[in-house]
C-alpha positions as a Python dict, from the first residue, in 0.01 Angstrom:
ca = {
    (1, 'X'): (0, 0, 0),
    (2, 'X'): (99, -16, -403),
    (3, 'X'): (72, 276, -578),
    (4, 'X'): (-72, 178, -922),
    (5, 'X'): (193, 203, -1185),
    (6, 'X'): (-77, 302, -1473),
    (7, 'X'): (40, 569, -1732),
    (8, 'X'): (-279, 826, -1852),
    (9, 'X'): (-227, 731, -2188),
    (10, 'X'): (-295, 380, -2081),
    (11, 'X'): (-563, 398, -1851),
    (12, 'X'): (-874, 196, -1969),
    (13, 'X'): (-1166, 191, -1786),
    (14, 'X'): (-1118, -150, -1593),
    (15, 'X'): (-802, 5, -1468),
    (16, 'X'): (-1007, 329, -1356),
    (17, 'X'): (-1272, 108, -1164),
    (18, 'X'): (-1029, -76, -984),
    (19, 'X'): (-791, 227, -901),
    (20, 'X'): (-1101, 363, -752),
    (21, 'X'): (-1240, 68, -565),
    (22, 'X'): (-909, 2, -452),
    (23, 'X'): (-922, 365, -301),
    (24, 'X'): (-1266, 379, -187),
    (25, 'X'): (-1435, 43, -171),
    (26, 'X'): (-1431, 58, 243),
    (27, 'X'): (-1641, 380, 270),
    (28, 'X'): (-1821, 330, -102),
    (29, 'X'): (-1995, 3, 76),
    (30, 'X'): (-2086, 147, 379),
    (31, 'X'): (-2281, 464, 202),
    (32, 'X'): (-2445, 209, -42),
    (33, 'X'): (-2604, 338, -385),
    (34, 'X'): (-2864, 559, -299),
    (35, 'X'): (-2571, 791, -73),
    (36, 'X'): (-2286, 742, -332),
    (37, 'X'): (-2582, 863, -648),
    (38, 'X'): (-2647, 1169, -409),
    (39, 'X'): (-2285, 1247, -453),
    (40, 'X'): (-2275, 1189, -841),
    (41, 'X'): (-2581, 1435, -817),
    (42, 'X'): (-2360, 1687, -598),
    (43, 'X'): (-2054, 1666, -898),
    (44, 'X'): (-2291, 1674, -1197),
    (45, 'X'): (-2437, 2055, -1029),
    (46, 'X'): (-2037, 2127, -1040),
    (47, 'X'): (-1983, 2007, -1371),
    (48, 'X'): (-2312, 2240, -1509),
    (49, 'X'): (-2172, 2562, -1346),
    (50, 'X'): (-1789, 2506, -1452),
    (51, 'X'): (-1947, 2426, -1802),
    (52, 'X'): (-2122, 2779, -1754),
    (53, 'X'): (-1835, 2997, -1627),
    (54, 'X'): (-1534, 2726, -1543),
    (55, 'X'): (-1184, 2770, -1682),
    (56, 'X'): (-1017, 2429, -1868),
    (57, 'X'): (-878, 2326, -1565),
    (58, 'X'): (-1171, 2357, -1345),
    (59, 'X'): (-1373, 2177, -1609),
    (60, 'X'): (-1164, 1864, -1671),
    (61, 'X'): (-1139, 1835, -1259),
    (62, 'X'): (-1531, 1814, -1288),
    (63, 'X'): (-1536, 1572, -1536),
    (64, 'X'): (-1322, 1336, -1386),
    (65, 'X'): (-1531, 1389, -1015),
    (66, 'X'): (-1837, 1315, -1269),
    (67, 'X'): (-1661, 983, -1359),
    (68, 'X'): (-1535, 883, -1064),
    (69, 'X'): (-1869, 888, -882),
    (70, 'X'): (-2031, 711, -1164),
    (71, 'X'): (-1749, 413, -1144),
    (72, 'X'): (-1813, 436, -760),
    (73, 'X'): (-2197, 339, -825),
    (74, 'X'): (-2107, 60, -1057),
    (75, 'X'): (-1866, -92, -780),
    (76, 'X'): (-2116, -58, -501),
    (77, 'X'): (-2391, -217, -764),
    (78, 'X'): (-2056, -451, -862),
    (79, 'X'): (-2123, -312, -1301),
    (80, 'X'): (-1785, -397, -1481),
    (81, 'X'): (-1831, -75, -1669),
    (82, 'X'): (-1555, -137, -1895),
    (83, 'X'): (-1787, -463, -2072),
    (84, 'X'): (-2155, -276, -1979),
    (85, 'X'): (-2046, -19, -2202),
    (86, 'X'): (-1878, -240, -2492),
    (87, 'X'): (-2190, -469, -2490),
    (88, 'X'): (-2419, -161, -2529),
    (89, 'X'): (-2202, 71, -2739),
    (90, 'X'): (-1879, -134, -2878),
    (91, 'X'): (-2035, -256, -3236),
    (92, 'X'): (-2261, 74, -3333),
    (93, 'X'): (-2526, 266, -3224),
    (94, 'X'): (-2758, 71, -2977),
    (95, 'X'): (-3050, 304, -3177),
    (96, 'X'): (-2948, 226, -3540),
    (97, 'X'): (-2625, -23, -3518),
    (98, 'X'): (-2423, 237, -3719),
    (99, 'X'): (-2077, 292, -3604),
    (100, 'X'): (-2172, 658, -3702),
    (101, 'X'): (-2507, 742, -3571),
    (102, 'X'): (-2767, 768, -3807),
    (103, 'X'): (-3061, 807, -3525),
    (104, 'X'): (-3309, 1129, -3622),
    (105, 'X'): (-3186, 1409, -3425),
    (106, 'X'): (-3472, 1366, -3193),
    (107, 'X'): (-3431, 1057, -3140),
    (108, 'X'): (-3259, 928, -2824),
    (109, 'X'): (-3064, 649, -2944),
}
């Protein structure tokens, strides 16, 4: 099989989602959503305790578990994250349409 030839400074997030269904897709399917979110659930617990007492390295290993699952659920519920997230969050604020958010801080925007 290819290996991808993607540099991290080039990486988008298409690339990531297919890196990862390209990886995964055959046991991703088979565990369907409601498995692969129990997994996400798993890596968020790690990414709260190395946020509590994790070193840098530890913590940006749990981040990228944390993304990785979350791209996993968007492949199983076939999401292309990359435009999802530019249709919600590419021309401002969803709360307030600022580019800078100018939401009230309670306010879940």
């Amino acid at each position: 099989m290819n290996q991808p030839s993607f540099e991290p400074e080039s990486l988008n997030l298409a690339d990531f989602q297919k890196l990862i269904r390209t990886m995964y897709s055959h046991k991703d399917e088979t565990r369907g959503i409601d498995g692969t979110f129990m997994w996400l659930m798993e890596e968020i617990g790690e990414l709260a305790a190395a946020l509590r007492e994790g070193g840098p390295d530890e913590l940006a290993s749990e981040f990228a578990d944390v993304l990785a699952w979350l791209v996993t659920i968007a492949n199983v519920a076939q999401v292309d994250l990359q435009r999802a997230v530019w249709e919600k969050y590419g021309t401002g604020c969803p709360g307030c349409g600022q580019m800078v958010c100018d939401c009230g801080a309670s306010t879940k925007p």
